[in-house]
C-alpha positions in Angstrom: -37.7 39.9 10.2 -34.5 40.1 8.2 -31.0 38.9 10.1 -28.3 41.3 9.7 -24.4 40.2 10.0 -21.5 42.5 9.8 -18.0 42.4 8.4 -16.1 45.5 9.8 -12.9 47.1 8.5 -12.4 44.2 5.7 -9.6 45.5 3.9 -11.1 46.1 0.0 -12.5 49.2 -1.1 -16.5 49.7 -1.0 -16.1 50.4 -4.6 -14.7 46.6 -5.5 -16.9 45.4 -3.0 -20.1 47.2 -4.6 -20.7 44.9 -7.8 -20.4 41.5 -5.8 -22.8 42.4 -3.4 -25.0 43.8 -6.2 -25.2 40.3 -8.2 -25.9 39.0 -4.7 -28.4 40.8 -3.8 -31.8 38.7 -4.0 -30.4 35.1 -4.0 -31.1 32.0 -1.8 -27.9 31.8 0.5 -26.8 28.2 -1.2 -26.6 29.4 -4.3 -25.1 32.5 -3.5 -22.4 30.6 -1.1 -22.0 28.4 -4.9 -21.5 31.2 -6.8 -18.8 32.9 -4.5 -16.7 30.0 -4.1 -15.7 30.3 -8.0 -15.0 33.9 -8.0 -11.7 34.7 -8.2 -9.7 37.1 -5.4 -10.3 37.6 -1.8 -13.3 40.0 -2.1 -15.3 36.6 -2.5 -14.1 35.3 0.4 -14.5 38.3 2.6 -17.9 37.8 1.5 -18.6 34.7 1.9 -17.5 34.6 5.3 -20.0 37.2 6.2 -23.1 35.1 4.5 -22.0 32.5 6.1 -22.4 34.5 9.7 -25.3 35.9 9.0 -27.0 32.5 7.6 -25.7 31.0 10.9 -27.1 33.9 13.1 -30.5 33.7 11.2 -30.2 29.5 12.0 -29.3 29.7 15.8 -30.5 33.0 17.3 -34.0 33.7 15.0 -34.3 29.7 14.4 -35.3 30.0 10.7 -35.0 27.2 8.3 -31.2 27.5 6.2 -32.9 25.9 3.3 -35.1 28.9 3.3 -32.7 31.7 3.3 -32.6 34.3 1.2 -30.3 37.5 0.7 -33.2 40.4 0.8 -30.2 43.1 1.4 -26.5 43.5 0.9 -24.3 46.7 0.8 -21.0 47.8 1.6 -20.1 51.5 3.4 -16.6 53.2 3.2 -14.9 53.0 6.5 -11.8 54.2 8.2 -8.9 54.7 5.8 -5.2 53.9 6.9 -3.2 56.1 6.2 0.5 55.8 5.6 3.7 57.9 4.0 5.9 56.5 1.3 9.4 58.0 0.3 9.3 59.9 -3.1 12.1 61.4 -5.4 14.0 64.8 -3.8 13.5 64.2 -0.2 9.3 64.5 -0.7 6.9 62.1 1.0 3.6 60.9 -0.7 0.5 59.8 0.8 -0.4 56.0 0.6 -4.2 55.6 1.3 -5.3 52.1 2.4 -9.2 51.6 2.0 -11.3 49.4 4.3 -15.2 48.8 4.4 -17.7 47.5 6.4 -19.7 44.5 4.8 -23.2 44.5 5.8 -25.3 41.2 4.4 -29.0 40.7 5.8 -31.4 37.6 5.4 -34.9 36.4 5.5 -36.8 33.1 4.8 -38.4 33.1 1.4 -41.9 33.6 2.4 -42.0 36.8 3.9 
């Protein structure tokens, strides 16, 4: 039974998000956790923070093996944007959208 962990309203766009978790997708949790700690930017470490959860909840609440691990499904979904206004040339205001998304990681021992 997979073990699921989410990261709500992280502050990165679903769409930069998307290709990470795609190259994740399928890896032991060690080696993904190695290969996130070189990437640059803090759409790694949004990431990372929510293998790490969902390793941890897989280790105390389901009591699976961490050794074991392995990312069987990763995926980000759009979530509320923030909106705000910004002053613009003759008196005009434009629209500044700020996009968030919701990090969903889920993990399973190798075996099954």
């Amino acid at each position: 039974m997979a073990v699921k962990a989410v990261g709500k309203q992280v502050g990165i766009s679903a769409k930069r998000l998307r290709p990470l978790l795609n190259a994740l997708r399928g890896r032991p949790v060690q080696e993904a956790l190695e290969t996130l700690r070189f990437q640059p930017g803090p759409t790694a470490e949004s990431v990372a923070a929510v293998l790490r959860s969902a390793a941890a909840n897989a280790e105390n609440n389901d009591r699976l093996d961490p050794t074991r691990l392995r990312i069987v499904g990763a995926f980000a979904d759009q979530a509320v944007r923030l909106r705000r206004f910004r002053a613009r040339s003759r008196g005009r205001s434009g629209r500044v959208m700020r996009p968030a998304s919701h990090i969903t990681i889920l993990v399973d021992e190798r075996g099954q």
